[in-house]
FIMIBA-139415 format. One record per residue: residue number from 1; chain; x negated, y negated, z of N, C-alpha, C, O in turn. Coordinates in steps of 0.001 Angstrom, whole numbers. Layout:
BEGIN
<keba lumvex="NUM" balo="A" n_u="X" n_v="Y" n_w="Z" ca_u="X" ca_v="Y" ca_w="Z" c_u="X" c_v="Y" c_w="Z" o_u="X" o_v="Y" o_w="Z"/>
...
//
This chain:
BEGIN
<keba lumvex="1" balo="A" n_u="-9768" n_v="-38117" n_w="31284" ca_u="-8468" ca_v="-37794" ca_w="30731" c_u="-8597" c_v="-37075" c_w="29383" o_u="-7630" o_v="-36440" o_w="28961"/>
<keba lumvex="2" balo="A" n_u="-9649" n_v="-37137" n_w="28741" ca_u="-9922" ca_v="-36984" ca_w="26936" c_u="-10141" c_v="-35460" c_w="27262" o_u="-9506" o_v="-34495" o_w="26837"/>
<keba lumvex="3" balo="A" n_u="-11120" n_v="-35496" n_w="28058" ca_u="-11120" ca_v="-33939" ca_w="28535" c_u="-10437" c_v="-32810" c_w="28780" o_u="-10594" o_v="-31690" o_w="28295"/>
<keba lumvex="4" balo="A" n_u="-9473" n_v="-33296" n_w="29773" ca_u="-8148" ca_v="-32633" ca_w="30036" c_u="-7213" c_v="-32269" c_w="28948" o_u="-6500" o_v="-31266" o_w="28914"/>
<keba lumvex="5" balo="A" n_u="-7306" n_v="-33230" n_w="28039" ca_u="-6412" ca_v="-33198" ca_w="26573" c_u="-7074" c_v="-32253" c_w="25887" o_u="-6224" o_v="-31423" o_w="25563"/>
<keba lumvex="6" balo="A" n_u="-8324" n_v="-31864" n_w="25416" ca_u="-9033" ca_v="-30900" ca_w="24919" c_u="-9041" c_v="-29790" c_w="25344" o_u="-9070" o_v="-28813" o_w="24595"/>
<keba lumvex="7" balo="A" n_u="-9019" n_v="-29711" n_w="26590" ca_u="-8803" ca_v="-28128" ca_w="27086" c_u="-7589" c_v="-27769" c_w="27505" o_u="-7301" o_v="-26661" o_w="27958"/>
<keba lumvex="8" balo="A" n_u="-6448" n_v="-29209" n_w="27284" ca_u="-5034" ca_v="-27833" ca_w="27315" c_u="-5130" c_v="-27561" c_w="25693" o_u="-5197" o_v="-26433" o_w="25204"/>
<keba lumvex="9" balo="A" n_u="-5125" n_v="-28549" n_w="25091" ca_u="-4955" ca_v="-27847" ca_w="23227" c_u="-6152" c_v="-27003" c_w="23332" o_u="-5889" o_v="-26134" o_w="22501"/>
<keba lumvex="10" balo="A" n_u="-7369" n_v="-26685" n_w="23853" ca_u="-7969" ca_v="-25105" ca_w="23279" c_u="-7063" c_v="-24291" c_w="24228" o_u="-6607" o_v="-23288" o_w="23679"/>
<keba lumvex="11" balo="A" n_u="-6645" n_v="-24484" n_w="25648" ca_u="-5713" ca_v="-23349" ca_w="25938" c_u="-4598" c_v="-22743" c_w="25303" o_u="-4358" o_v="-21550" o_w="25484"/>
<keba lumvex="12" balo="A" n_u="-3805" n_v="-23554" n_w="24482" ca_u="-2507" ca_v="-23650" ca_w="23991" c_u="-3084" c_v="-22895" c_w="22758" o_u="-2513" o_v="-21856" o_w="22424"/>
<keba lumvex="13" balo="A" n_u="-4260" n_v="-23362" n_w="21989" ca_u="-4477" ca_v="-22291" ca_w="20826" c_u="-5156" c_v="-21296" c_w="21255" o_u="-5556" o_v="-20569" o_w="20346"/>
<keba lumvex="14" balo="A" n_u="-5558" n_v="-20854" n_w="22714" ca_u="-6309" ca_v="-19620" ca_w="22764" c_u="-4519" c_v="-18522" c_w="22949" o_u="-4297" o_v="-17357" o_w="22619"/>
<keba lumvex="15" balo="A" n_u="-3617" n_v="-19542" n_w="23581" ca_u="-2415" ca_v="-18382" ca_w="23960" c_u="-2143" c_v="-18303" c_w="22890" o_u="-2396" o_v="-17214" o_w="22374"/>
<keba lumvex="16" balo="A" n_u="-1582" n_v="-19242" n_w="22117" ca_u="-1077" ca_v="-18612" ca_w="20552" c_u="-1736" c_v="-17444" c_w="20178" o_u="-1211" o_v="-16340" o_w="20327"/>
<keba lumvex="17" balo="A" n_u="-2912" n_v="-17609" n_w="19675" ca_u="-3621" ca_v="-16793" ca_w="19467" c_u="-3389" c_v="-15263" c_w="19700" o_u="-3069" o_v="-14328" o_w="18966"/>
<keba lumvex="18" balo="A" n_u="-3712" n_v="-15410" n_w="21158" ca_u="-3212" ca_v="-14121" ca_w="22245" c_u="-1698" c_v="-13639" c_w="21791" o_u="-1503" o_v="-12438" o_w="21602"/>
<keba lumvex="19" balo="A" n_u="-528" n_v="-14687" n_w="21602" ca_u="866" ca_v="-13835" ca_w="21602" c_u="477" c_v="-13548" c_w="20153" o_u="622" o_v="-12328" o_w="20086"/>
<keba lumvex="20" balo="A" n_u="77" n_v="-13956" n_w="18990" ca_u="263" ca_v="-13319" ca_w="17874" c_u="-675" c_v="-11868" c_w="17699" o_u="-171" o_v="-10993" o_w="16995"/>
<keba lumvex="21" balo="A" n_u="-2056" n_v="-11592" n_w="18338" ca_u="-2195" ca_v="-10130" ca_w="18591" c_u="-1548" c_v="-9435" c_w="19085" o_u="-1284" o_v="-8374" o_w="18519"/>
<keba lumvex="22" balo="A" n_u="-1137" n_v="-9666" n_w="20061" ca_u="-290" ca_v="-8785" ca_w="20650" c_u="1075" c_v="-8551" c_w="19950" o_u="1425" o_v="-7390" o_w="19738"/>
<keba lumvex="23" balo="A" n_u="1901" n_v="-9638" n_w="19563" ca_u="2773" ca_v="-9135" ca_w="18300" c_u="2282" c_v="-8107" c_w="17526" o_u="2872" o_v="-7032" o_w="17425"/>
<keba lumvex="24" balo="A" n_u="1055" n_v="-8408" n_w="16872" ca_u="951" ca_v="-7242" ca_w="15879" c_u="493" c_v="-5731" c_w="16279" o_u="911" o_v="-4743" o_w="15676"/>
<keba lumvex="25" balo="A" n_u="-245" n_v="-5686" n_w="17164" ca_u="-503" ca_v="-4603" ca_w="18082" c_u="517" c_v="-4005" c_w="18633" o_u="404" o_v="-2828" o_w="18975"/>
<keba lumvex="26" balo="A" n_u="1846" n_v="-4788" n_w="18845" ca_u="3529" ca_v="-3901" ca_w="19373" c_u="3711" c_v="-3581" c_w="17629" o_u="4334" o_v="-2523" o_w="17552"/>
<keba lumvex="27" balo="A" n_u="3516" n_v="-3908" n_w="16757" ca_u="4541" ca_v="-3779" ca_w="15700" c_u="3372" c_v="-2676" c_w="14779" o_u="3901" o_v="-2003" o_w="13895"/>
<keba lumvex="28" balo="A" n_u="1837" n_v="-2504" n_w="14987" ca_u="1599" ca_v="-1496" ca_w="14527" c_u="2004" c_v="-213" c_w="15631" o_u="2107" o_v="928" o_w="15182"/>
<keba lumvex="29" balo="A" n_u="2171" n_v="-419" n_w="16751" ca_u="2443" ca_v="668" ca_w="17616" c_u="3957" c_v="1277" c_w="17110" o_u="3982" o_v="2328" o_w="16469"/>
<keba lumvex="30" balo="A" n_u="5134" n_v="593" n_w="17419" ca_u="6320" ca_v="836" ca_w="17079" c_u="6843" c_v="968" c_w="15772" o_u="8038" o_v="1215" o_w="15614"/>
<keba lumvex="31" balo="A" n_u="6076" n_v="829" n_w="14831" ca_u="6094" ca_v="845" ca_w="13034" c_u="7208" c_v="202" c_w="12887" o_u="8342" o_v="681" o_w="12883"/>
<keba lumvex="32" balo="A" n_u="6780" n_v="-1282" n_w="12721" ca_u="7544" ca_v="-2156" ca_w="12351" c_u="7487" c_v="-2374" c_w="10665" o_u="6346" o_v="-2514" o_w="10225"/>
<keba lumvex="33" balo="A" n_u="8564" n_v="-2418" n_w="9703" ca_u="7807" ca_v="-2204" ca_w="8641" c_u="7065" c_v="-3126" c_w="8026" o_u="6978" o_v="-4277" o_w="8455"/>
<keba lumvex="34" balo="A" n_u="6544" n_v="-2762" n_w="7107" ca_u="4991" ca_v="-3726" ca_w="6201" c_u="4167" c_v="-3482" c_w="6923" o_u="3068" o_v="-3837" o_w="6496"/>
<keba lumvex="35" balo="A" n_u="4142" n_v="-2718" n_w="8491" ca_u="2984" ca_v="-2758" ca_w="9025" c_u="2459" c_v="-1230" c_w="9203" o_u="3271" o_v="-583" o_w="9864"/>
<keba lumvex="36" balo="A" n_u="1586" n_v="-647" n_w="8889" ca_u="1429" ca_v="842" ca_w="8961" c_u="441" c_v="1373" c_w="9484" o_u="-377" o_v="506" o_w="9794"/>
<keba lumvex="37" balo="A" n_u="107" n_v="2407" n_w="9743" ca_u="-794" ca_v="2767" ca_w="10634" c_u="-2038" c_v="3791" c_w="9555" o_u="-1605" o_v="4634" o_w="8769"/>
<keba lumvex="38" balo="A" n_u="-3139" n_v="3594" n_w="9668" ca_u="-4010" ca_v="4202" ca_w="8826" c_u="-3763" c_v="5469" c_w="8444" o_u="-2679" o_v="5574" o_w="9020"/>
<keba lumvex="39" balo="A" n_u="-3899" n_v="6384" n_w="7989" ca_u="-3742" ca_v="8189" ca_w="7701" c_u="-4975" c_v="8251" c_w="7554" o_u="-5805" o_v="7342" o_w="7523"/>
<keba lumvex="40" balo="A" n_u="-5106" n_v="9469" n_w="7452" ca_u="-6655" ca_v="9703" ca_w="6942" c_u="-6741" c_v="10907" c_w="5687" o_u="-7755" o_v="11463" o_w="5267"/>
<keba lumvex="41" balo="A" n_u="-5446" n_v="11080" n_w="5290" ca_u="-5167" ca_v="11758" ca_w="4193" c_u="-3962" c_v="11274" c_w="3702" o_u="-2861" o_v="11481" o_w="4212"/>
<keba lumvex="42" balo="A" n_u="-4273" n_v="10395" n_w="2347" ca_u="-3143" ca_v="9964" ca_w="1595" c_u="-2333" c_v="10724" c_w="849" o_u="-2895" o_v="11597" o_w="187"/>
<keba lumvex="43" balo="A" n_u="-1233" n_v="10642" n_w="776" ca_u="-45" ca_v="11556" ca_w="-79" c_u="-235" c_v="11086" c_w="-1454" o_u="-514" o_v="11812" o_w="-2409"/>
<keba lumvex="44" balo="A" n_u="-43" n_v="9662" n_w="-1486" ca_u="334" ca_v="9038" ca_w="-2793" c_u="-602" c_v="7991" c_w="-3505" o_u="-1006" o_v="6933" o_w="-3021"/>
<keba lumvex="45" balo="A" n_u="-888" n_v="8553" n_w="-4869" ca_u="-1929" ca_v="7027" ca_w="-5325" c_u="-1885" c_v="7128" c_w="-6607" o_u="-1704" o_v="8222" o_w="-7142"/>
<keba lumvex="46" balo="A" n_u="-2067" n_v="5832" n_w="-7406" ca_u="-1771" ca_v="4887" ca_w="-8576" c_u="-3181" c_v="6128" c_w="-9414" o_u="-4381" o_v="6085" o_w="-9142"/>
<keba lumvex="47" balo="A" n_u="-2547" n_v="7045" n_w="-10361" ca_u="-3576" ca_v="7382" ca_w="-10723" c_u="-4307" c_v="6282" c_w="-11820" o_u="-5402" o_v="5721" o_w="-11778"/>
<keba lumvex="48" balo="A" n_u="-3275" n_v="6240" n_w="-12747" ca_u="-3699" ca_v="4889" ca_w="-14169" c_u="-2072" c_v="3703" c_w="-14524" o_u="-929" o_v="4082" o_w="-14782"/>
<keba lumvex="49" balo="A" n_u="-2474" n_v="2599" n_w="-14427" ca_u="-1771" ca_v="1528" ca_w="-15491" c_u="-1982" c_v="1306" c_w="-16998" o_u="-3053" o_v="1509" o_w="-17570"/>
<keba lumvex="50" balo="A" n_u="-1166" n_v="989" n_w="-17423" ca_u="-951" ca_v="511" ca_w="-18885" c_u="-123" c_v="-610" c_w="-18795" o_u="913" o_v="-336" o_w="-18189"/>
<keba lumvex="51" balo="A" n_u="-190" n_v="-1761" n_w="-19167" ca_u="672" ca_v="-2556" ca_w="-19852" c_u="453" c_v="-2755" c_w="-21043" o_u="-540" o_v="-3037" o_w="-21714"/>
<keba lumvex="52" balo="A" n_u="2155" n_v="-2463" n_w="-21345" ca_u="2733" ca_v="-2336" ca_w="-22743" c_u="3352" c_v="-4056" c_w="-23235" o_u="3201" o_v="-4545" o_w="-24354"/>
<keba lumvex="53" balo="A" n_u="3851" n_v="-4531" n_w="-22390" ca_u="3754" ca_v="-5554" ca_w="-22875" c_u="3470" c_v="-6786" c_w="-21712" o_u="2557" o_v="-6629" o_w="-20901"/>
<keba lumvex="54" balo="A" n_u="4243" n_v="-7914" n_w="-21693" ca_u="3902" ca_v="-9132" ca_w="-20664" c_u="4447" c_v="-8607" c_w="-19303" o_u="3946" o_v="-8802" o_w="-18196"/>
<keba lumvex="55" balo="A" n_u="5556" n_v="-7912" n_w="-19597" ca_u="6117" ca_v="-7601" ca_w="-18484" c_u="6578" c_v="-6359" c_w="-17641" o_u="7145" o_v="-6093" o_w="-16581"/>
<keba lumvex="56" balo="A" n_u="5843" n_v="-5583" n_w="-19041" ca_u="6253" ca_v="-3851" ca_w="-18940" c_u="5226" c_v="-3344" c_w="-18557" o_u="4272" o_v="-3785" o_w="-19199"/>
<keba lumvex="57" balo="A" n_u="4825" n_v="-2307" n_w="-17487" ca_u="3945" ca_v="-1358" ca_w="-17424" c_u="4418" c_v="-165" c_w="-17364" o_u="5544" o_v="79" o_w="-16930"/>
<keba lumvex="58" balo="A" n_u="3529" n_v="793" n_w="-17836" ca_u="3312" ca_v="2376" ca_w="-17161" c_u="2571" c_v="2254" c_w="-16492" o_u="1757" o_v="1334" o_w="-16575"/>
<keba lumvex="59" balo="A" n_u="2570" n_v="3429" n_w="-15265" ca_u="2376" ca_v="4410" ca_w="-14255" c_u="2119" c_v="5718" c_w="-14225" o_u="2918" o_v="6619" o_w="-14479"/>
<keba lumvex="60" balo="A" n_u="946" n_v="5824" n_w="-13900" ca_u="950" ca_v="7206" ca_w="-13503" c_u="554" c_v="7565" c_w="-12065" o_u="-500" o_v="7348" o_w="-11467"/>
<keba lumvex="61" balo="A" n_u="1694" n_v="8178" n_w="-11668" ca_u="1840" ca_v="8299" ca_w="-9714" c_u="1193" c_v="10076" c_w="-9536" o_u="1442" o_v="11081" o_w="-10202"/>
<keba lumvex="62" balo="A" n_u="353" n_v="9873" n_w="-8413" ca_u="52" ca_v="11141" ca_w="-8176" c_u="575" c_v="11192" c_w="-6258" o_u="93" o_v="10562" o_w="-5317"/>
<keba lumvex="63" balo="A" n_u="1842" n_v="12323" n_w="-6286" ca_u="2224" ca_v="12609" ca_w="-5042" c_u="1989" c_v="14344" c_w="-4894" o_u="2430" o_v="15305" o_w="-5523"/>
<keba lumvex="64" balo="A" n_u="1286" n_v="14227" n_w="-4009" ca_u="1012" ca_v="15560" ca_w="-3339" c_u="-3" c_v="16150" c_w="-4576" o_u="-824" o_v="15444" o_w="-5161"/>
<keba lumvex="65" balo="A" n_u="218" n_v="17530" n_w="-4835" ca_u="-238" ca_v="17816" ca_w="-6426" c_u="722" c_v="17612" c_w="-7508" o_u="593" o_v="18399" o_w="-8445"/>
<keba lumvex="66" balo="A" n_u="1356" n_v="17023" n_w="-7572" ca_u="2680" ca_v="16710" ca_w="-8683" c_u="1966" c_v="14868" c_w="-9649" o_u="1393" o_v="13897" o_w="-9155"/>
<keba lumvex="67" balo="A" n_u="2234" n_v="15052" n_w="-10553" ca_u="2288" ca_v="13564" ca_w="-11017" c_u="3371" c_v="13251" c_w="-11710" o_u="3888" o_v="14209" o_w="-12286"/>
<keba lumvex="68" balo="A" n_u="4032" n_v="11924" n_w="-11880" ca_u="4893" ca_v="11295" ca_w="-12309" c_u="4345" c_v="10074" c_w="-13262" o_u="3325" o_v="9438" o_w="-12994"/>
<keba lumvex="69" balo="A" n_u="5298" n_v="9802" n_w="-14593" ca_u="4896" ca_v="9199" ca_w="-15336" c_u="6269" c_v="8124" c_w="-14738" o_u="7365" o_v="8577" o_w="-14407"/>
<keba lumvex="70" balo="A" n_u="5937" n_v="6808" n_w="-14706" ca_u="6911" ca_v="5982" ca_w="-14529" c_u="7035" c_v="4411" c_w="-14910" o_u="6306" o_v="3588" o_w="-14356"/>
<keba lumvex="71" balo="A" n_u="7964" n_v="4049" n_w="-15850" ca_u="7957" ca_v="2956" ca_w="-16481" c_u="8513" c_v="1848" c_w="-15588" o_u="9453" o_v="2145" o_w="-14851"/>
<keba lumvex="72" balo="A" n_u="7885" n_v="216" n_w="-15570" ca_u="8568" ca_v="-880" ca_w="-15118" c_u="8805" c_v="-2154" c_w="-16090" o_u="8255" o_v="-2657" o_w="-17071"/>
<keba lumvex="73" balo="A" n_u="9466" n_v="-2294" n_w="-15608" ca_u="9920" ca_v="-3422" ca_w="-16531" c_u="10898" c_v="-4690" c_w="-16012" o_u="11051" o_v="-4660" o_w="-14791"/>
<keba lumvex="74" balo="A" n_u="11450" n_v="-5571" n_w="-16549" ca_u="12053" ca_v="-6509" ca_w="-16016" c_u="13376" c_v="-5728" c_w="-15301" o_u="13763" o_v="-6008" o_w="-14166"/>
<keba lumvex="75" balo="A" n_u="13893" n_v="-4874" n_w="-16016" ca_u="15299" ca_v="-4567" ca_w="-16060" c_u="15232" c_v="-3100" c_w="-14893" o_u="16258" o_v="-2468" o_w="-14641"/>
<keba lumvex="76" balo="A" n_u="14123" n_v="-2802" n_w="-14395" ca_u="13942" ca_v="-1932" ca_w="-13330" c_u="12833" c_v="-857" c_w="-13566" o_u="11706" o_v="-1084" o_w="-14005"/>
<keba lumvex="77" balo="A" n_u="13260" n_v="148" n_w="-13262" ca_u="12237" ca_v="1147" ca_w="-12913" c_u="12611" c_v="2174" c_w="-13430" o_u="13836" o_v="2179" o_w="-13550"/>
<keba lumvex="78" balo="A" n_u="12088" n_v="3137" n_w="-13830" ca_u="12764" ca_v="4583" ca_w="-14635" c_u="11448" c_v="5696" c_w="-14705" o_u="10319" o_v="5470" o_w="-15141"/>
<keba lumvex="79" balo="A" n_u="11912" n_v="6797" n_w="-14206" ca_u="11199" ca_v="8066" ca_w="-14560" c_u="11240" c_v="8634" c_w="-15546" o_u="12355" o_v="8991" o_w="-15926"/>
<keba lumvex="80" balo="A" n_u="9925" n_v="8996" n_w="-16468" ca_u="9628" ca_v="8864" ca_w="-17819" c_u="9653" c_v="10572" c_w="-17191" o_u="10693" o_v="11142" o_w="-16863"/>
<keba lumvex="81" balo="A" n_u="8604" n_v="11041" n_w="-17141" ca_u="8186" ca_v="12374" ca_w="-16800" c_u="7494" c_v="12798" c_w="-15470" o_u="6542" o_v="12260" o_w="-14905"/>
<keba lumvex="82" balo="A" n_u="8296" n_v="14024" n_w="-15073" ca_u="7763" ca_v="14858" ca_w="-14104" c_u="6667" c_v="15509" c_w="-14827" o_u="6891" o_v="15739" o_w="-16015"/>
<keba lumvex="83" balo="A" n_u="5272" n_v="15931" n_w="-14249" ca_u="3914" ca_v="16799" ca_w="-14312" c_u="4057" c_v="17866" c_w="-13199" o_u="3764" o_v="17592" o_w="-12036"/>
<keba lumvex="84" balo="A" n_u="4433" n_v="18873" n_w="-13506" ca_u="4160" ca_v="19853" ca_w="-12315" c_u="2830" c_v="20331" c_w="-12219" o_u="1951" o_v="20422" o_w="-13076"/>
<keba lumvex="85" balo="A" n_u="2857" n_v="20766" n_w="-10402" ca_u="1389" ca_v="21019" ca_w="-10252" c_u="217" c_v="21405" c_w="-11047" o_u="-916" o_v="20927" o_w="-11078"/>
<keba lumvex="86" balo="A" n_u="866" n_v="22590" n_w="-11817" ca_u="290" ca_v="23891" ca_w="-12474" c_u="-619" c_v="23140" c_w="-13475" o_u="-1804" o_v="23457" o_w="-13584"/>
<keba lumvex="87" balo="A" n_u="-28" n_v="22072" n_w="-14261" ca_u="-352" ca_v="21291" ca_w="-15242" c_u="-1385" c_v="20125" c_w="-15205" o_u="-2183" o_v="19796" o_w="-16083"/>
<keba lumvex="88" balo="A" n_u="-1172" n_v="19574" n_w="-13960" ca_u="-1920" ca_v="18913" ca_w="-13296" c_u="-3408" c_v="19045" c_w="-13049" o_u="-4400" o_v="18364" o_w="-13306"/>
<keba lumvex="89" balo="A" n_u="-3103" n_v="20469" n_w="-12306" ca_u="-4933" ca_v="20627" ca_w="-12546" c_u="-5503" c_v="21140" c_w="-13557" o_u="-6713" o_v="21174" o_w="-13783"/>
<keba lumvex="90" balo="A" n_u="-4669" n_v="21542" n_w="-14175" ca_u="-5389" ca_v="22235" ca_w="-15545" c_u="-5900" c_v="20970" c_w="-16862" o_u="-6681" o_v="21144" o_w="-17797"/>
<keba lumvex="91" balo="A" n_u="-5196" n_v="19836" n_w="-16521" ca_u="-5427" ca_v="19111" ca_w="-17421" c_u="-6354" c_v="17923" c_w="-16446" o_u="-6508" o_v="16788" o_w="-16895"/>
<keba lumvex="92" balo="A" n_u="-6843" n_v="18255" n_w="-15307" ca_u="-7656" ca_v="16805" ca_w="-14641" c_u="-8949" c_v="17566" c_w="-15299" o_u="-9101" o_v="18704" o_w="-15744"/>
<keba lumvex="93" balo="A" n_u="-9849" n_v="16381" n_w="-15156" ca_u="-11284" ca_v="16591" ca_w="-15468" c_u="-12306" c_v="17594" c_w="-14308" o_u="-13221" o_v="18381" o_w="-14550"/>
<keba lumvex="94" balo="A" n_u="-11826" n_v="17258" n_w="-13294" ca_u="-12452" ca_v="18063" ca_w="-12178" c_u="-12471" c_v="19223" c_w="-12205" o_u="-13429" o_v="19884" o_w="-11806"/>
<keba lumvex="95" balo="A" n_u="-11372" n_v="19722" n_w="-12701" ca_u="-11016" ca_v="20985" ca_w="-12454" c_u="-11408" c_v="21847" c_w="-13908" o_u="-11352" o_v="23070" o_w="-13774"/>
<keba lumvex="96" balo="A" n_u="-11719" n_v="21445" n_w="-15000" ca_u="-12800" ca_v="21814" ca_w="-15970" c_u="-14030" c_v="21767" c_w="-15838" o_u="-14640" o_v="22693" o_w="-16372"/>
<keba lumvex="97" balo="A" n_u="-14452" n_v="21224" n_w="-15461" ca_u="-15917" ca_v="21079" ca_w="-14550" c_u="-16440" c_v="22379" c_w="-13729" o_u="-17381" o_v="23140" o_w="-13954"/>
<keba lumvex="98" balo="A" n_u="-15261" n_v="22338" n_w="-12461" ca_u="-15729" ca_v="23262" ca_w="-12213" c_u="-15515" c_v="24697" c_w="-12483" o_u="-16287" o_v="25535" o_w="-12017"/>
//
């Protein structure tokens, strides 16, 4: 009988198991959100942080060739400054280099 009891509870956690892959495997297929699917060329990334104080940071966002300077804080979010392209590369390190 002890037996029988052991192998329905490993069956019962092998199905769990089973329905929660497969949940996530429908919900990366159908882009469910929070769930996303890899790229292999990113648009957008955290160039540098600053915190200014306990609860305040800067941002600096790099989308596409554009960067954005952008402040957070308790009281929300606010765009400090647009960087247009032109400026962008002229002032990265890479691009003095080469």
């Amino acid at each position: 009988m002890e037996i029988l009891d052991i192998l329905r509870y490993v069956a019962a956690l092998a199905l769990v198991l089973a329905l929660i892959g497969g949940a996530g495997l429908a919900a990366r297929k159908w882009g469910v959100p929070g769930v996303t699917r890899a790229v292999s060329e990113k648009r957008l990334s955290v160039v540098e942080t600053l915190m200014i104080g306990p609860r305040q940071k800067l941002f600096i966002v790099r989308r596409d060739t554009s960067e954005h300077l952008i402040f957070s804080g308790p009281d929300g979010v606010c765009l400090v400054e647009n960087i247009p392209a032109a400026q962008t590369r002229a002032a990265s390190p890479q691009a003095s280099a080469a």
